[in-house]
DRENPA-3360 file (N, C-alpha, C; in nm, 2 decimals, always signed):
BEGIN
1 = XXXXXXXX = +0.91/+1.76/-1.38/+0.86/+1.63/-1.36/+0.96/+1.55/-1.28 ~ +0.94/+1.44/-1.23/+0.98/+1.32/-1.12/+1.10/+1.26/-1.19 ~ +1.23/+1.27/-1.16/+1.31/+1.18/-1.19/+1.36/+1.07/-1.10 ~ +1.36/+1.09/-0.95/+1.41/+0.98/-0.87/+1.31/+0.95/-0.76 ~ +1.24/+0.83/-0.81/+1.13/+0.77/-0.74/+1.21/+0.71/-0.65 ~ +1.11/+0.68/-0.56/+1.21/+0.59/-0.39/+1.04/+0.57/-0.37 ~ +1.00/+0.42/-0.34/+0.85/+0.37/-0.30/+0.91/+0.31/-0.13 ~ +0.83/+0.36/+0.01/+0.86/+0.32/+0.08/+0.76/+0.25/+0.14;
9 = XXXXXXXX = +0.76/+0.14/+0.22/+0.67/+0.04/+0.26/+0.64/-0.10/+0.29 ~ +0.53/-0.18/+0.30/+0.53/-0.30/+0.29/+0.48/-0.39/+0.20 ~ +0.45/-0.48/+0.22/+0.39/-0.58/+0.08/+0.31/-0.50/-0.02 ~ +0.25/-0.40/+0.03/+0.12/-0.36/-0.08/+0.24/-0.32/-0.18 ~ +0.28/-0.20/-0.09/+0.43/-0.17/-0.23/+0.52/-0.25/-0.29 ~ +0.56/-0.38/-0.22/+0.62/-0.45/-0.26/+0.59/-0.52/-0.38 ~ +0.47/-0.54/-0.39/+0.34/-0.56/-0.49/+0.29/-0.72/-0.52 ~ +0.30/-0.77/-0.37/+0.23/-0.87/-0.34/+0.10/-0.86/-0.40;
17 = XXXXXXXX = +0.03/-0.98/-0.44/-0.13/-0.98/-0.52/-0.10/-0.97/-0.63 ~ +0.04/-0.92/-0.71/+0.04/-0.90/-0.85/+0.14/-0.93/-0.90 ~ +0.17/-1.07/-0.88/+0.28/-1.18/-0.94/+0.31/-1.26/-0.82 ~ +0.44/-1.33/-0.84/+0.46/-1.44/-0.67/+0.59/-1.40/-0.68 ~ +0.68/-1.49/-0.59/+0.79/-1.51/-0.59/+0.85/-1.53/-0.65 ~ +0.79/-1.65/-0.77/+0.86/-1.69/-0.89/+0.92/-1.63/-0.91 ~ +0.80/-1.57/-1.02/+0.83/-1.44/-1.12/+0.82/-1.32/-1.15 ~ +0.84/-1.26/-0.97/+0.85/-1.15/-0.93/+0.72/-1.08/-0.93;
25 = XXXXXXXX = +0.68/-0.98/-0.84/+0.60/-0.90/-0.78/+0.60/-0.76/-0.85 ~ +0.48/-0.74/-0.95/+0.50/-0.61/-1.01/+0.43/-0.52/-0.90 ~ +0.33/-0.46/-0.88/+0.24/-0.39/-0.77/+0.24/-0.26/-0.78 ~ +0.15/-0.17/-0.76/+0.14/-0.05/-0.78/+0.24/+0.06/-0.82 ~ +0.33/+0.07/-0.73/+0.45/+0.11/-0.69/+0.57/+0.11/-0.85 ~ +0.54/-0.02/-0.87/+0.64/-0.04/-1.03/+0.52/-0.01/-1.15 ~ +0.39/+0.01/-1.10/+0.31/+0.06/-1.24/+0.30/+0.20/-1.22 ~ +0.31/+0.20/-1.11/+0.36/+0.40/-1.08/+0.48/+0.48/-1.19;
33 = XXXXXXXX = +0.56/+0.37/-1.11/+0.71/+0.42/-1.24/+0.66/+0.39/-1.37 ~ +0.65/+0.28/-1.39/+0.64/+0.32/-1.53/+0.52/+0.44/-1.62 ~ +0.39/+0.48/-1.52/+0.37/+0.63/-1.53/+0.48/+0.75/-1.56 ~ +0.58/+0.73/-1.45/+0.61/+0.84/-1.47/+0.76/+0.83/-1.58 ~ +0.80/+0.71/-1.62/+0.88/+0.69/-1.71/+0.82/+0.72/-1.85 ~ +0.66/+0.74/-1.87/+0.62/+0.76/-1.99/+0.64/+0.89/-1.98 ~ +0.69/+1.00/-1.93/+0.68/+1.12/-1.92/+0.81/+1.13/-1.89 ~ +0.94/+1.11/-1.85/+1.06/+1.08/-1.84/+1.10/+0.95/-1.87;
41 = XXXXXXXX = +1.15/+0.91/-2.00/+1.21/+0.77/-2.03/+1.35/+0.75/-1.94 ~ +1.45/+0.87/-1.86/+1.57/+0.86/-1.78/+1.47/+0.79/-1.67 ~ +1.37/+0.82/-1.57/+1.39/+0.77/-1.46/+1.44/+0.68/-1.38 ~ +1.47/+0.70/-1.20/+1.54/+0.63/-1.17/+1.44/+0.58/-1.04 ~ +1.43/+0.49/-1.06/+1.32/+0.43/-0.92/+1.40/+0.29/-0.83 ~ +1.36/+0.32/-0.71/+1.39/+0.20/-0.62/+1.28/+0.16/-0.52 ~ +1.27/+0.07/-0.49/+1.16/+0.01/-0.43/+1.22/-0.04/-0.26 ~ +1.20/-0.03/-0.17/+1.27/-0.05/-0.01/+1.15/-0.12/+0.04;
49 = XXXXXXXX = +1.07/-0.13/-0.05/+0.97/-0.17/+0.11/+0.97/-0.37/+0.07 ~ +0.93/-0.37/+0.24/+0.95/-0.52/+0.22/+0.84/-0.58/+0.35 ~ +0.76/-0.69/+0.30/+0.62/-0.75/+0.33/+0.67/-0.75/+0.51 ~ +0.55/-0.74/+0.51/+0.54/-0.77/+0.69/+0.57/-0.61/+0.78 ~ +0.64/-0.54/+0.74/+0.68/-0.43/+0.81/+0.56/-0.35/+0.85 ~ +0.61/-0.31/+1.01/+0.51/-0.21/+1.07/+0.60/-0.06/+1.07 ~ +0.49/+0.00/+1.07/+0.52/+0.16/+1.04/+0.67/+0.17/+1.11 ~ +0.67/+0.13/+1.23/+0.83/+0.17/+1.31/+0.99/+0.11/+1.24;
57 = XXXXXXXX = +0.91/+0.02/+1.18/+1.00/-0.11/+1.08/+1.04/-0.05/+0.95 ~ +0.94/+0.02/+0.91/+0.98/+0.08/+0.79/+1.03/+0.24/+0.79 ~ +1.06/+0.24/+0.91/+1.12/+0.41/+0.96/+1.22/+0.38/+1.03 ~ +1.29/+0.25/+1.06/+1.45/+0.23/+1.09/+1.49/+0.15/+0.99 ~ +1.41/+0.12/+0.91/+1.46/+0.02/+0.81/+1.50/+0.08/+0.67 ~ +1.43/+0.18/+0.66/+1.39/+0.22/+0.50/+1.44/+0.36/+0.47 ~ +1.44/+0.49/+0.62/+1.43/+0.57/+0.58/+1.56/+0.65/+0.55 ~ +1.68/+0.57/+0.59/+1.81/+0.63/+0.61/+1.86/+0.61/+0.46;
65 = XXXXXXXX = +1.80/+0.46/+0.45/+1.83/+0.45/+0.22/+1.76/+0.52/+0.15 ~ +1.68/+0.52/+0.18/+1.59/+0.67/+0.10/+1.65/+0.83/+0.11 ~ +1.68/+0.85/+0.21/+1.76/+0.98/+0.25/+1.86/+0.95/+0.16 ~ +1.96/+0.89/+0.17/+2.07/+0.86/+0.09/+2.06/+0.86/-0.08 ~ +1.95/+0.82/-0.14/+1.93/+0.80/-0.25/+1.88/+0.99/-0.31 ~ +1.85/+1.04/-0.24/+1.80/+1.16/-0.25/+1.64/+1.16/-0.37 ~ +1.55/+1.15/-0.33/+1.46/+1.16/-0.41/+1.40/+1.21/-0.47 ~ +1.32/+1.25/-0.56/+1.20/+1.41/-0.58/+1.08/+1.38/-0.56;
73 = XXXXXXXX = +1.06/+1.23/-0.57/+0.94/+1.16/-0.52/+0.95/+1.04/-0.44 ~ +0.84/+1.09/-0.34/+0.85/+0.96/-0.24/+0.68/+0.89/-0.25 ~ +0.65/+0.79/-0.22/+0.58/+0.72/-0.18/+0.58/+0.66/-0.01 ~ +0.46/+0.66/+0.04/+0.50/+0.58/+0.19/+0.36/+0.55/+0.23 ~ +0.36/+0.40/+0.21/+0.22/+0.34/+0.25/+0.27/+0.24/+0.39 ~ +0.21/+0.27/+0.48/+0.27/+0.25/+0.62/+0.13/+0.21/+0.75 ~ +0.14/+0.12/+0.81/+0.08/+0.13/+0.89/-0.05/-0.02/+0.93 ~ -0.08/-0.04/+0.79/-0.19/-0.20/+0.83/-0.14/-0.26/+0.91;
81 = XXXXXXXX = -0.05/-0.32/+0.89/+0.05/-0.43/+0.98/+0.06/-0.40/+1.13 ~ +0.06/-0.26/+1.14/+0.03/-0.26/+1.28/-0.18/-0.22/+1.35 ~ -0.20/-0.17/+1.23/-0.38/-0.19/+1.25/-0.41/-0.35/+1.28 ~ -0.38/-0.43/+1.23/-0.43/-0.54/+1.21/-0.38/-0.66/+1.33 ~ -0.25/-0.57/+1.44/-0.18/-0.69/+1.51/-0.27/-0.61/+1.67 ~ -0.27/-0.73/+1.71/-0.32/-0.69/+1.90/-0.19/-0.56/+1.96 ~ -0.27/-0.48/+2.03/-0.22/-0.39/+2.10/-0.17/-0.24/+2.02 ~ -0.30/-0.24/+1.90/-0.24/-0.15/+1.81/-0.32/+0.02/+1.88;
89 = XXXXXXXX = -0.20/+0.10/+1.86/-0.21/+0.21/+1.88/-0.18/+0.35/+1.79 ~ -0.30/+0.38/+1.75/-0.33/+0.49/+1.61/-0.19/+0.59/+1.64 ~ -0.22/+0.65/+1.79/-0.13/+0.78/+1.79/+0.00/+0.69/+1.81 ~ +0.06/+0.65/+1.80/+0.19/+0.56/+1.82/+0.26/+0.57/+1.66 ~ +0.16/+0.50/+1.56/+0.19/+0.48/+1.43/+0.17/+0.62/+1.36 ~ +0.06/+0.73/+1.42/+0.09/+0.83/+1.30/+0.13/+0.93/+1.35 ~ +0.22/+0.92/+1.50/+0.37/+0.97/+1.53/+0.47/+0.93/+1.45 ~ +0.47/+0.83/+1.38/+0.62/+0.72/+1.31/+0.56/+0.85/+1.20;
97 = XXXXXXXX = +0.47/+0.82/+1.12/+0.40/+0.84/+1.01/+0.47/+1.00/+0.98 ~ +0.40/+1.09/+1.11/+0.43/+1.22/+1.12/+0.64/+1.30/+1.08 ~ +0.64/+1.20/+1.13/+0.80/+1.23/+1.18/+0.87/+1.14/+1.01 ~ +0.83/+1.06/+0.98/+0.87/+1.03/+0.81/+0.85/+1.19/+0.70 ~ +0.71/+1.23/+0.72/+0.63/+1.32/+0.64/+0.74/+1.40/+0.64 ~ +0.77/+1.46/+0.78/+0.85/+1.60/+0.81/+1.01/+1.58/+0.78 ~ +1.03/+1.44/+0.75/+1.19/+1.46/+0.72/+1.19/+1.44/+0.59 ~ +1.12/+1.33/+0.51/+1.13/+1.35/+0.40/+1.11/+1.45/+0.29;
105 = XXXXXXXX = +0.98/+1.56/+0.34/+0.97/+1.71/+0.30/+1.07/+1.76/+0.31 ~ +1.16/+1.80/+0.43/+1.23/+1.87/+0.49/+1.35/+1.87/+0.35 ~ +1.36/+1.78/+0.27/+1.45/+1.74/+0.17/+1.44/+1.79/+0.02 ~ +1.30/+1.85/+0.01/+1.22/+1.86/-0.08/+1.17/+1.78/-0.17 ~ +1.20/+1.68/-0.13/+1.07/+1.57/-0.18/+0.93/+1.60/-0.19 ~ +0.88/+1.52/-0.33/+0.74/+1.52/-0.33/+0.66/+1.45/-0.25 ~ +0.58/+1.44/-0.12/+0.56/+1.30/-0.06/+0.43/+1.30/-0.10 ~ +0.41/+1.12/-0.10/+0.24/+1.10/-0.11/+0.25/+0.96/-0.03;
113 = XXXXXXXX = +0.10/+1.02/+0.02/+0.09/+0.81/+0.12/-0.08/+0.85/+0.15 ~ -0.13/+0.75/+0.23/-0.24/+0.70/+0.17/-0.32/+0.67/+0.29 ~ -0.48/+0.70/+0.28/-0.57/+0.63/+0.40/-0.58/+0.44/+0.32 ~ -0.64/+0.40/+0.46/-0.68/+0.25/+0.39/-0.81/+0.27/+0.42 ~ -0.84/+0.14/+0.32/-1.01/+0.12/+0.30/-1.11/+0.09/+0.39 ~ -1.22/+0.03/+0.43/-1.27/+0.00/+0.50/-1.23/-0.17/+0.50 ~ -1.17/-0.23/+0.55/-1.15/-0.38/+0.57/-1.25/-0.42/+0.58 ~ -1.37/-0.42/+0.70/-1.48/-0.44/+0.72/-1.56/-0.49/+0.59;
121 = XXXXXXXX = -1.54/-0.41/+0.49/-1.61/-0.43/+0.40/-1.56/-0.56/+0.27 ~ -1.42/-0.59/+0.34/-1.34/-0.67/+0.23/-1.33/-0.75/+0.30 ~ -1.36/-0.82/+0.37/-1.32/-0.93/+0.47/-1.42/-0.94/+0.64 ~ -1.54/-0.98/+0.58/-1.64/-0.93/+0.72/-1.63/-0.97/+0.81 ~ -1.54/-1.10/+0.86/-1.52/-1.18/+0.97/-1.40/-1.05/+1.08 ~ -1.38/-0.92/+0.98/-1.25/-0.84/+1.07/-1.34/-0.70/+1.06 ~ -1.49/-0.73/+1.07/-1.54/-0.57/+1.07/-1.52/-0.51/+1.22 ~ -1.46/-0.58/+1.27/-1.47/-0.50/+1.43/-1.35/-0.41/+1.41;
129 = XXXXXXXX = -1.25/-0.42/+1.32/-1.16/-0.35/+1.30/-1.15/-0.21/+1.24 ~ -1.28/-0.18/+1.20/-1.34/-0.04/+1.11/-1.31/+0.09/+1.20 ~ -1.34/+0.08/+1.37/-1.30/+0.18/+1.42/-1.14/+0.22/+1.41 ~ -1.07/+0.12/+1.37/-0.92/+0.12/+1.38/-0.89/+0.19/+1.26 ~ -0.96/+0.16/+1.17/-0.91/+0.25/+1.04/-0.96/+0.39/+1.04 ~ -1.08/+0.39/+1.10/-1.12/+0.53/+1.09/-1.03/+0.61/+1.16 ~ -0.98/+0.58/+1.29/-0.91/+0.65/+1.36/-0.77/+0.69/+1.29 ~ -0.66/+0.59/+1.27/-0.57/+0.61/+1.15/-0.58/+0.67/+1.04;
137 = XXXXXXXX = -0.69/+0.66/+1.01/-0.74/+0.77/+0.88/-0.73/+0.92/+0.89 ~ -0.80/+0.93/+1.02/-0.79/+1.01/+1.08/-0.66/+1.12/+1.11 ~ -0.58/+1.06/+1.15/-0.45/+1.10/+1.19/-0.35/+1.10/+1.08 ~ -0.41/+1.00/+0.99/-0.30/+1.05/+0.87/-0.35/+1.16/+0.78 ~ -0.45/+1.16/+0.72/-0.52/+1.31/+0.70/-0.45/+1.44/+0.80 ~ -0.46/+1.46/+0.91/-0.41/+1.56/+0.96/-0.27/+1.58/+0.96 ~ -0.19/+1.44/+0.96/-0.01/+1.47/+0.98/-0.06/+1.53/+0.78 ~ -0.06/+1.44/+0.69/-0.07/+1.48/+0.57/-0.08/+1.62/+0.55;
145 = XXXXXXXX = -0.18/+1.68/+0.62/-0.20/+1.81/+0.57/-0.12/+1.92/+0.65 ~ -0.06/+1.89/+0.81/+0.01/+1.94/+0.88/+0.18/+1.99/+0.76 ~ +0.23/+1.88/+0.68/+0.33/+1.83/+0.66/+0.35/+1.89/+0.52 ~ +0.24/+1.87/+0.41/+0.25/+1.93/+0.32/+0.24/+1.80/+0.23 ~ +0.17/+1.65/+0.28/+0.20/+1.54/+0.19/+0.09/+1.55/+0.10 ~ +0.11/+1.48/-0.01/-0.01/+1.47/-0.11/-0.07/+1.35/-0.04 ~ -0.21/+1.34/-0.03/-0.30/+1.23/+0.00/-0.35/+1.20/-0.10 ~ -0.38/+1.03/-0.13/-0.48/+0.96/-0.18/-0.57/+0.92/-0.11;
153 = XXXXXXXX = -0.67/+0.96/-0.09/-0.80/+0.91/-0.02/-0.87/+0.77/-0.04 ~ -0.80/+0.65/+0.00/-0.87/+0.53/-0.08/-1.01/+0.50/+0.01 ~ -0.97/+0.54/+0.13/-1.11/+0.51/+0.23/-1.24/+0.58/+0.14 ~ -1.24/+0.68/+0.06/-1.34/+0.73/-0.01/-1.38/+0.69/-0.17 ~ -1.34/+0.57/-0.20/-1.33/+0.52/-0.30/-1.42/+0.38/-0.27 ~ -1.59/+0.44/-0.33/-1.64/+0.29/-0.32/-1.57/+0.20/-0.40 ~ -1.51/+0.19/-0.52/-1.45/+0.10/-0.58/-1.40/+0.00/-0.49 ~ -1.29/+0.04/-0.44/-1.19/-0.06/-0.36/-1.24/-0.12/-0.27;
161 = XXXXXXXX = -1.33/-0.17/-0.27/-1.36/-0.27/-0.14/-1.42/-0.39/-0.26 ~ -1.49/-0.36/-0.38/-1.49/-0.50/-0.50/-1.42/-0.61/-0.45 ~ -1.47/-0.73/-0.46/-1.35/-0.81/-0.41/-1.27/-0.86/-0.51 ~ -1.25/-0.80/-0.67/-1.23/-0.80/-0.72/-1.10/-0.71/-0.79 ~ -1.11/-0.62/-0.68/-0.98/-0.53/-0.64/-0.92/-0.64/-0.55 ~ -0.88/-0.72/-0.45/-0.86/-0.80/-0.38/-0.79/-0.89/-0.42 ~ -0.70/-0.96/-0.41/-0.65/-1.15/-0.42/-0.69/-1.18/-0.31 ~ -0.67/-1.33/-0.31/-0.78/-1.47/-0.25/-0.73/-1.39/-0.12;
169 = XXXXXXXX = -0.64/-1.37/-0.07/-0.63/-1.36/+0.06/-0.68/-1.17/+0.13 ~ -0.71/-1.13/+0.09/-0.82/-1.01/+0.09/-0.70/-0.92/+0.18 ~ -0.60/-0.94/+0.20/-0.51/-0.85/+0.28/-0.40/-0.79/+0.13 ~ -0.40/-0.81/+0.03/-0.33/-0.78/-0.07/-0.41/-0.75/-0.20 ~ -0.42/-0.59/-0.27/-0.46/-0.58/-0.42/-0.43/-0.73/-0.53 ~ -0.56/-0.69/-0.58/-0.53/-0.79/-0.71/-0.45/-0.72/-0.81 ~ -0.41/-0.80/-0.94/-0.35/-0.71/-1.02/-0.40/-0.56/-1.03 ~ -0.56/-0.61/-1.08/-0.65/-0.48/-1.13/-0.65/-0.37/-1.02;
177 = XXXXXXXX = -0.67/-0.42/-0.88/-0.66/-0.31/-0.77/-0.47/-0.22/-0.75 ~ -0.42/-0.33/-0.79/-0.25/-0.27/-0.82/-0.31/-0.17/-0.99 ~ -0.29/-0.18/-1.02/-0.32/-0.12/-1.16/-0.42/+0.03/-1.12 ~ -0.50/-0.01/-1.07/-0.61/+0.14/-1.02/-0.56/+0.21/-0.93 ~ -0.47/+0.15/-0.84/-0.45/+0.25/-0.75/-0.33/+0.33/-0.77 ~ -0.25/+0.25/-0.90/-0.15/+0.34/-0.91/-0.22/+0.41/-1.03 ~ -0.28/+0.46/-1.13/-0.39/+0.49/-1.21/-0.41/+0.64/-1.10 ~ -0.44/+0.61/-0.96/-0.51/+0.72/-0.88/-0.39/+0.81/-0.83;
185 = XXXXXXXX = -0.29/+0.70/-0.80/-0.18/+0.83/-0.75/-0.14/+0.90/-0.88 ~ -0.12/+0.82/-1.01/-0.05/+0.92/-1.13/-0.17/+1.02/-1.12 ~ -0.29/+1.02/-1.12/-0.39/+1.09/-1.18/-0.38/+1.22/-1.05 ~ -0.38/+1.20/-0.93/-0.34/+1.25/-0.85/-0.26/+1.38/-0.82 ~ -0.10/+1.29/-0.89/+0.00/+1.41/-0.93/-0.01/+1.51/-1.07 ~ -0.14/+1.45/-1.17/-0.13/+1.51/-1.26/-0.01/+1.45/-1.36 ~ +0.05/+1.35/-1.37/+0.09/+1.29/-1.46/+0.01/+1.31/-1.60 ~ +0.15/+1.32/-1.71/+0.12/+1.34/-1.84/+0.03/+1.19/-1.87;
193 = XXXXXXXX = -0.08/+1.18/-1.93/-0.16/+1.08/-1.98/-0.23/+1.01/-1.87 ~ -0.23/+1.03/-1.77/-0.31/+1.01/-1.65/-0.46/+1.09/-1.66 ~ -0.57/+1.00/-1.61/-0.73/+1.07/-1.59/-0.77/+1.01/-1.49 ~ -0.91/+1.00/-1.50/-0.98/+0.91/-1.40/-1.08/+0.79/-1.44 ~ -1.04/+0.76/-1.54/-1.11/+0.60/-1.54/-1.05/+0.53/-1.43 ~ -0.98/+0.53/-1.38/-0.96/+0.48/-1.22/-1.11/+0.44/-1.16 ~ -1.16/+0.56/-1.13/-1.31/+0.59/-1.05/-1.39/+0.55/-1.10 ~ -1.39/+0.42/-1.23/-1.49/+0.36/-1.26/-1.54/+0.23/-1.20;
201 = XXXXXXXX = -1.68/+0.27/-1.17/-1.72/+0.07/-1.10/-1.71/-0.02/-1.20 ~ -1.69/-0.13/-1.15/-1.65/-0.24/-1.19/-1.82/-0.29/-1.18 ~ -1.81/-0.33/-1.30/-1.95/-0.43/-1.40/-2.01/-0.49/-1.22 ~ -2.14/-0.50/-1.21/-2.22/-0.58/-1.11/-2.22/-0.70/-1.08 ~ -2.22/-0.74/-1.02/-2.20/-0.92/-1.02/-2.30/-0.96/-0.92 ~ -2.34/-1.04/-0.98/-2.51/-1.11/-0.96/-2.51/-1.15/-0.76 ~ -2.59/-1.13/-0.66/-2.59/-1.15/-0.56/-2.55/-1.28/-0.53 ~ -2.44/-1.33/-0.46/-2.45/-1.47/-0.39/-2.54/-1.49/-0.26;
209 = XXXXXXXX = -2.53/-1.66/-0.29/-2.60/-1.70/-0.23/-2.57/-1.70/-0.07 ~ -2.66/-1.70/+0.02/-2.60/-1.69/+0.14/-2.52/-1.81/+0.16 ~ -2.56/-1.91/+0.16/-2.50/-2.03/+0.22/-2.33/-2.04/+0.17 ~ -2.34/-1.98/+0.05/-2.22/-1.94/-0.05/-2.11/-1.87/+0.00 ~ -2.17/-1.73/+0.04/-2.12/-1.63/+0.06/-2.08/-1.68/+0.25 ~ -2.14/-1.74/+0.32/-2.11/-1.79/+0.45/-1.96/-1.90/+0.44 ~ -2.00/-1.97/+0.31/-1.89/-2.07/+0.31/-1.78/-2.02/+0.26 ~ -1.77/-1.85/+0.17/-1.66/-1.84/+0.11/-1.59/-1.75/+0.26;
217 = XXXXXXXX = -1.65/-1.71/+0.32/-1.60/-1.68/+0.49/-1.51/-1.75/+0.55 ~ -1.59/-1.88/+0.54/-1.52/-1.98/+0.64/-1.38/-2.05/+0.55 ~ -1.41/-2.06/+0.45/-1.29/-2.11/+0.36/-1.12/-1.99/+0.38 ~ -1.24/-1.83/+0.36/-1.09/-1.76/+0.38/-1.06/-1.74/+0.54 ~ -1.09/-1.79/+0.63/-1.08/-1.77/+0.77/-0.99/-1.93/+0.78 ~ -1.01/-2.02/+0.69/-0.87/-2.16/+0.74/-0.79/-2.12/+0.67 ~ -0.77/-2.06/+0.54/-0.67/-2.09/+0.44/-0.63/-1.96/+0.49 ~ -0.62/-1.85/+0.51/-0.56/-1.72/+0.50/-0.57/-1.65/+0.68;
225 = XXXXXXXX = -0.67/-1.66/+0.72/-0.65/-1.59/+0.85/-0.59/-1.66/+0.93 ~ -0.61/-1.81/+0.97/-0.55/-1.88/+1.03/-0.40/-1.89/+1.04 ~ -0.34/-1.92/+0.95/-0.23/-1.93/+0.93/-0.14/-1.81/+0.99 ~ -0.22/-1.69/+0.95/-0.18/-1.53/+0.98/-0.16/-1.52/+1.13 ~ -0.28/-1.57/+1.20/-0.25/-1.57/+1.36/-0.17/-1.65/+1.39 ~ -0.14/-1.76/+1.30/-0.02/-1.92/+1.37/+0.09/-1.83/+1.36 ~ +0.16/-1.73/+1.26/+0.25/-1.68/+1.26/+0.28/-1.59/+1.36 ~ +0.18/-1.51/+1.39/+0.18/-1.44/+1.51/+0.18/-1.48/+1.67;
233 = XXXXXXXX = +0.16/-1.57/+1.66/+0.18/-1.68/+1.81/+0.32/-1.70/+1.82 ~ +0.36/-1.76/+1.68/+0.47/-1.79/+1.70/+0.62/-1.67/+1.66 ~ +0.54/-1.58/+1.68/+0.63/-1.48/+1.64/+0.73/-1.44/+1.51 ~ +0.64/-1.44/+1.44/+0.69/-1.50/+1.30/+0.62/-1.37/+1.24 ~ +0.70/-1.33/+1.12/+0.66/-1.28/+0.99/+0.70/-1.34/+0.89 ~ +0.64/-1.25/+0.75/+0.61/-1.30/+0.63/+0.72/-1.26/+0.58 ~ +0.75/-1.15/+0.66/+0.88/-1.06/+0.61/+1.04/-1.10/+0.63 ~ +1.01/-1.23/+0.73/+1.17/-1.30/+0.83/+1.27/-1.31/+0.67;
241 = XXXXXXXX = +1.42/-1.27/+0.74/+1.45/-1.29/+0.63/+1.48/-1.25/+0.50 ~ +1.38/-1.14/+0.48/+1.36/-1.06/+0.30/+1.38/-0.93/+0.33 ~ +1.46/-0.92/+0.22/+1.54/-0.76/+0.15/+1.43/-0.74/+0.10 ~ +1.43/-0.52/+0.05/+1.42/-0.51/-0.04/+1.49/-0.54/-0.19 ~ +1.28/-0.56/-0.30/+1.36/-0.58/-0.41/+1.44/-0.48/-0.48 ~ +1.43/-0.41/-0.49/+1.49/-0.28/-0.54/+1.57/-0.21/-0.47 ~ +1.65/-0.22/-0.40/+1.74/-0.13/-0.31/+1.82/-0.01/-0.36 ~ +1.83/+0.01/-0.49/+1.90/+0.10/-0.54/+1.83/+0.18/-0.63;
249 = XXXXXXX = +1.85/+0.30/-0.70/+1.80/+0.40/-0.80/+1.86/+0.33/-0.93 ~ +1.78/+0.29/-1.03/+1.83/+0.22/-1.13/+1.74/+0.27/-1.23 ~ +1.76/+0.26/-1.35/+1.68/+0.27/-1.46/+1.58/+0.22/-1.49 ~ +1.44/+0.29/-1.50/+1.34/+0.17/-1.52/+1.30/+0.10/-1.64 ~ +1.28/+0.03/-1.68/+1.29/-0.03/-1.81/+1.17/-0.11/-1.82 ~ +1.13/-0.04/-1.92/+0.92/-0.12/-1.92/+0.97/-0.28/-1.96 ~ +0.83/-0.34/-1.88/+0.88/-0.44/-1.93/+0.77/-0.52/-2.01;
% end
């Protein structure tokens, strides 16, 4: 079994959508550990990833503390942040991707990382973006299998596009989508008390109305898109500024 978790990445891991700043960010990544702390109460987990980072960001940023920490399990969710900005280039990012997979193996780490969903489907005003994922999907499936990584398939998961899996800003898991998706990687690695109620739909929710459904568009396109491109004009991230929370191998302690 997994004693020294190391989660590498950006906000999803950081676990934006599932708490604030306040009072701290639990997110997949920390419901992961505590999976695998129910099966080893010693574990030692650290968390490196920090919001905003694009795949090249989190492979000069992240991977030399991770190497250092020595791990047996890695995590590495990598890559939106550069799907999502102008001038993005698939084979660019799952060369970064590729060349993480092969050094952190190379160590004998366990690695797992991940396709993304269909955005298109969570946020319609960015469906022109769907070839972009397919292709990245693409390429990480083959470094994955090239490398020896364990894959989570989320792009095949009708679940995750629910908007319900989602917080208001549709670029970050809600709690419940943090909670399922790490649900899929324990179930994944075969974790003690892990299944697949993961892979259950979520109850039906009554069709909205168009006019409704047009205005909840326009409402997330001022309050959340906008803003997103103001930062990018001005060359700005979300990330200016911020450590990771977890920088060290520490004891995890349910909370």
């Amino acid at each position: 079994m997994y004693t020294r978790y190391v989660a590498l990445g950006d906000s999803q891991t950081e676990g934006l959508g599932d708490g604030d700043d306040t009072v701290g960010h639990r997110g997949w990544a920390d419901r992961l550990a505590e999976h695998l702390a129910r099966a080893d109460p010693g574990l030692l987990y650290a968390n490196l990833a920090v919001r905003g980072r694009r795949a090249s960001q989190i492979r000069a940023e992240q991977m030399s503390a991770a190497l250092a920490l020595r791990p047996d399990l890695v995590t590495v969710m990598a890559g939106m942040n550069d799907l999502i900005r102008p001038g993005f280039d698939a084979a660019a990012v799952a060369e970064v991707l590729d060349d993480m997979f092969t050094t952190l193996t190379a160590t004998g780490a366990h690695v797992v990382t991940v396709t993304f969903p269909d955005i298109g489907k969570i946020a319609p005003l960015v469906r022109s973006l769907r070839p972009r994922v397919l292709d990245l999907n693409a390429r990480v499936r083959e470094a994955a299998e090239r490398r020896g990584v364990t894959l989570v398939d989320t792009f095949a998961m009708e679940h995750i596009t629910d908007a319900r899996m989602w917080s208001l800003d549709r670029l970050h898991a809600s709690p419940d989508g943090h909670a399922r998706f790490a649900a899929a990687v324990a179930h994944t690695l075969g974790l003690p008390g892990s299944d697949d109620t993961w892979r259950q739909p979520l109850p039906p929710l009554p069709p909205a109305a168009r006019w409704r459904a047009a205005a909840t568009e326009l409402r997330w396109a001022g309050t959340f898109a906008g803003p997103w491109i103001g930062r990018r004009l001005r060359g700005r991230s979300s990330g200016d500024g911020r450590t990771a929370k977890r920088p060290d191998l520490t004891p995890w302690v349910q909370g």
